[in-house]
C-alpha positions in Angstrom: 107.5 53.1 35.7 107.5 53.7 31.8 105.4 50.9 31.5 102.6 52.2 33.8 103.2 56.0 32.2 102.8 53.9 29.0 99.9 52.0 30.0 97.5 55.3 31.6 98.4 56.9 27.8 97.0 54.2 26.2 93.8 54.2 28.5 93.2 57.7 28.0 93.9 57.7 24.3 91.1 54.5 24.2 88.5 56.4 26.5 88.7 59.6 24.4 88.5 58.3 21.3 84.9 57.1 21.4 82.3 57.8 19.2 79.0 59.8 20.2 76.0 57.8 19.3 72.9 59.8 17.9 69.2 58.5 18.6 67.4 58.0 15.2 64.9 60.9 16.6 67.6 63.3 17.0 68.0 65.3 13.8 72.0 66.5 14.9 74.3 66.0 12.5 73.8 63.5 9.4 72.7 66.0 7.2 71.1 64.3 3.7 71.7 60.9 5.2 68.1 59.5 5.5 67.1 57.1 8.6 64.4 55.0 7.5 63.0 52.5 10.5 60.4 50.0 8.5 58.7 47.4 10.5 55.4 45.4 10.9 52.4 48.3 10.9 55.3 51.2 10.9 57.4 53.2 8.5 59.7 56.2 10.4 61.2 58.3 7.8 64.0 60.9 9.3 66.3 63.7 7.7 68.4 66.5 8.5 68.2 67.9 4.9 70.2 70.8 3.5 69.6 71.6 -0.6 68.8 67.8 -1.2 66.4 66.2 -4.1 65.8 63.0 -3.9 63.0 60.1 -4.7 62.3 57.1 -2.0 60.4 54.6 -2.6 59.6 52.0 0.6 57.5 49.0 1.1 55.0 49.2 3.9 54.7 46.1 5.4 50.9 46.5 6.7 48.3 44.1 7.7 45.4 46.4 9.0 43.2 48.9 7.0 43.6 51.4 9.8 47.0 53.7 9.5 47.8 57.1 10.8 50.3 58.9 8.8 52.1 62.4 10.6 54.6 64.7 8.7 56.8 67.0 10.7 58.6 70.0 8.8 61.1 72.2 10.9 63.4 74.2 10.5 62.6 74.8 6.7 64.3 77.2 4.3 63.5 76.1 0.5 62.2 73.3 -1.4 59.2 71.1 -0.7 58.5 67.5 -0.1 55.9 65.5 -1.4 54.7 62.3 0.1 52.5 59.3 -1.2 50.8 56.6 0.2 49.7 53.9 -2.4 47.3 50.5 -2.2 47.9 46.9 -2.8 47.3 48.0 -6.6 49.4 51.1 -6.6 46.6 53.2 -6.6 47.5 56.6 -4.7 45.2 56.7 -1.9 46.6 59.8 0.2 49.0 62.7 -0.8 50.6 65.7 1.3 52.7 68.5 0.0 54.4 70.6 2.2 56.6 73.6 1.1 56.6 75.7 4.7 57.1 74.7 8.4 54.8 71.7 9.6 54.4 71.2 13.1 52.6 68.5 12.9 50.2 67.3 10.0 48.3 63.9 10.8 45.4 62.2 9.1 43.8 59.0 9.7 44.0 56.4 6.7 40.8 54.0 6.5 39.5 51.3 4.2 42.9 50.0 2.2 45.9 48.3 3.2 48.9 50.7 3.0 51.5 49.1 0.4 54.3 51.7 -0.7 55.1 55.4 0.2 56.7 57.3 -1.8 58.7 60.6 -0.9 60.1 62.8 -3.4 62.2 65.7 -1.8 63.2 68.8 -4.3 66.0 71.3 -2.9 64.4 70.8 0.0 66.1 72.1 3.1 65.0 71.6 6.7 64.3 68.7 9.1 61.7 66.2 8.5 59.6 63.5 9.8 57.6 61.7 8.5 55.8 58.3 10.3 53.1 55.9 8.7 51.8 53.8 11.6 49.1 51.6 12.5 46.4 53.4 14.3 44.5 52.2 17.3 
């Protein structure tokens, strides 16, 4: 009988115990731990940021001259981000600064290969987005 008392406490201490799992999309929790999702013709950039500066720099791994890049701002309170898009020769092809709430910003990119991106975020606070992906 203690065995089987012993035995249900351990099951129920094991089943409690487990650890929510948060989709990459879902900007709960991890606050000023960045997500960054970098793959063949895409770059996902995701933060929950409160008061943070910071400077990333990522490799784009593109093989097409056709890119769409969307920024996403909610949720904002101070700071601004500022984001960068350069070419095979580090010559800045696009920039967006964004110091407000951004629904959604997108823009085509034509005529170069995407190589780096660059986001530099100053006591920014709020939850951002930002996706570089081929477009279609």
């Amino acid at each position: 009988m203690n065995r089987l008392i012993f035995i249900l406490f351990l099951l129920m201490l094991v089943v409690s115990c487990r650890e929510d799992i948060l989709h990459p999309d879902d900007f709960v929790g991890n606050v000023n731990e960045p997500v960054q999702l970098n793959s063949r013709n895409s770059y996902t950039f995701i933060i929950n940021a409160k008061n943070l500066s910071m400077n990333i720099s990522a490799l784009a791994s593109f093989n097409t001259t056709l890119a769409r890049i969307s920024v996403t701002l909610v949720d904002y309170e101070s700071g601004y981000v500022n984001v960068t898009v350069k070419d095979l020769d580090e010559v800045e092809r696009f920039r967006y600064f964004a110091n407000e709430d951004v629904s959604l910003f997108t823009e085509v990119i034509n005529g170069y290969l995407p190589n780096s991106i660059e986001i530099r975020m100053q006591e920014l606070s709020g939850k951002l987005r930002i996706q570089l992906s081929r477009a279609f």
